[in-house]
C-alpha positions as CSV (number, residue, x, y, z in Angstrom):
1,X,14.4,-10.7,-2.2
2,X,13.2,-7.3,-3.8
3,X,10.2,-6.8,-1.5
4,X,12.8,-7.2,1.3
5,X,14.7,-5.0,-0.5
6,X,12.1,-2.2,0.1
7,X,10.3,-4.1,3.1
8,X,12.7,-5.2,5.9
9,X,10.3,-5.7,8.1
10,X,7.7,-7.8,5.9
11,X,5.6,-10.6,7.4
12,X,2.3,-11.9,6.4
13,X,0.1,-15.2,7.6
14,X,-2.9,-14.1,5.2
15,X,-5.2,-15.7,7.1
16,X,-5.7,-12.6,10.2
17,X,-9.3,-11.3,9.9
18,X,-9.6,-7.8,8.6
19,X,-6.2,-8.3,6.4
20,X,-7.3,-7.6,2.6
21,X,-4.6,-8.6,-0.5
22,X,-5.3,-6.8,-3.8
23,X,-3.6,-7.3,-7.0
24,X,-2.7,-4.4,-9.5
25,X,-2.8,-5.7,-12.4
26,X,-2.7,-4.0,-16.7
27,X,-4.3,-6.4,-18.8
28,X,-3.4,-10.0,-18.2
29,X,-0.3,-8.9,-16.6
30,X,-0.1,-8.6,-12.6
31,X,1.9,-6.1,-11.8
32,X,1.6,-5.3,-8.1
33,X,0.2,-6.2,-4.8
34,X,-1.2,-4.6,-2.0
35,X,-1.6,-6.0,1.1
36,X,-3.5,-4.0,4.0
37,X,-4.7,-4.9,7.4
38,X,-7.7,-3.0,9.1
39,X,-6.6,-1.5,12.2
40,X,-10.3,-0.3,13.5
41,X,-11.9,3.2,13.1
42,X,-11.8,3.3,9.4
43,X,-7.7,3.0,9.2
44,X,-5.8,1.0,6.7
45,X,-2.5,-0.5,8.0
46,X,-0.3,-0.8,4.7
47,X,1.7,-4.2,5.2
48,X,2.5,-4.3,1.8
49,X,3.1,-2.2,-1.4
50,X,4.8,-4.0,-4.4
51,X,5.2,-3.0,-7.7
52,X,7.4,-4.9,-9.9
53,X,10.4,-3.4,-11.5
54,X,9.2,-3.0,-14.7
55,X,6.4,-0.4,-13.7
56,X,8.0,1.6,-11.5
57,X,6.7,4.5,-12.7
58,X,4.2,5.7,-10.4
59,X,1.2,4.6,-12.5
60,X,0.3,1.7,-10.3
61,X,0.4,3.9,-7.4
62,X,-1.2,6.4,-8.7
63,X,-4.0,4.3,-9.6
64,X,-4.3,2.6,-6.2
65,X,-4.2,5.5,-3.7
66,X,-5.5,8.5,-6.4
67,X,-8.3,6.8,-8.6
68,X,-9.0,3.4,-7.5
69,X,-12.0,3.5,-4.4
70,X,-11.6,-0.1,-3.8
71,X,-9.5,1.0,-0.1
72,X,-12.9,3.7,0.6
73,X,-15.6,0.8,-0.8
74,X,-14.0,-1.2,2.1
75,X,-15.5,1.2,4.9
76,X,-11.7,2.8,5.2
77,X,-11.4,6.3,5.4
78,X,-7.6,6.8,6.1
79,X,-4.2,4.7,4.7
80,X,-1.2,4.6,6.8
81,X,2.2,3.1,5.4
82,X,5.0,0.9,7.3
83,X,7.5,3.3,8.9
84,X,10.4,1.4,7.6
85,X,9.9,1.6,4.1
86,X,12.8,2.1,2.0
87,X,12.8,4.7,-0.4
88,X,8.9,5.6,-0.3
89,X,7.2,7.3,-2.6
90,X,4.2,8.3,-1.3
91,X,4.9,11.9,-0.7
92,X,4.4,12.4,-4.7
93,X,1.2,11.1,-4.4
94,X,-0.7,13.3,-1.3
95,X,0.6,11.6,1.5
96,X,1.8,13.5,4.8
97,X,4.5,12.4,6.2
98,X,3.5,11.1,10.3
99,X,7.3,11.9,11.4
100,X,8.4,8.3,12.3
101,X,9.0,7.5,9.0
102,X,5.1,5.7,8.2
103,X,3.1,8.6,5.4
104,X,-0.7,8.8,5.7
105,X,-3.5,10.1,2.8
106,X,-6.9,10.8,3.6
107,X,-9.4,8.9,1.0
């Protein structure tokens, strides 16, 4: 219910080639997942960003899209999000917004 919360539009089969699911975890403690799919010529297609209430403070994202190069060790050179996010946050972390909604950052 809280990932449709902030992801009306969610689906996942897990088993498409080129779709990648990463877990954000501190310590032994998972608290987030990130689910992309590769949409060709180096492009990551968020289909998922979760972070569970408790961290909600940026630090998960920050650490995914700022310092972690897992995305860029992948061959991907660009991330682009859903466009029907609600409430995104990725403007605070050097994303530019594509104008339909979806937020893109260069890796």
């Amino acid at each position: 219910a809280d990932i449709r919360r902030y992801q009306p539009d969610f689906t996942w089969d897990g088993g498409a080639t080129g779709d990648l699911a990463f877990l954000v975890q501190r310590a032994d403690e998972t608290v987030g997942v990130v689910l992309v799919r590769d949409q060709g010529d180096s492009v990551a297609r968020v289909v998922l960003d979760y972070v569970t209430p408790r961290f909600r403070d940026f630090s998960p994202g920050e650490f995914v899209w700022r310092r972690s190069h897992v995305l860029r060790d992948h061959g991907f050179r660009t991330v682009v999000t859903p466009e029907r996010m609600v409430a995104p946050y990725y403007g605070r972390l050097g994303f530019r917004p594509l104008g339909n909604g979806a937020f893109e950052l260069e890796l």
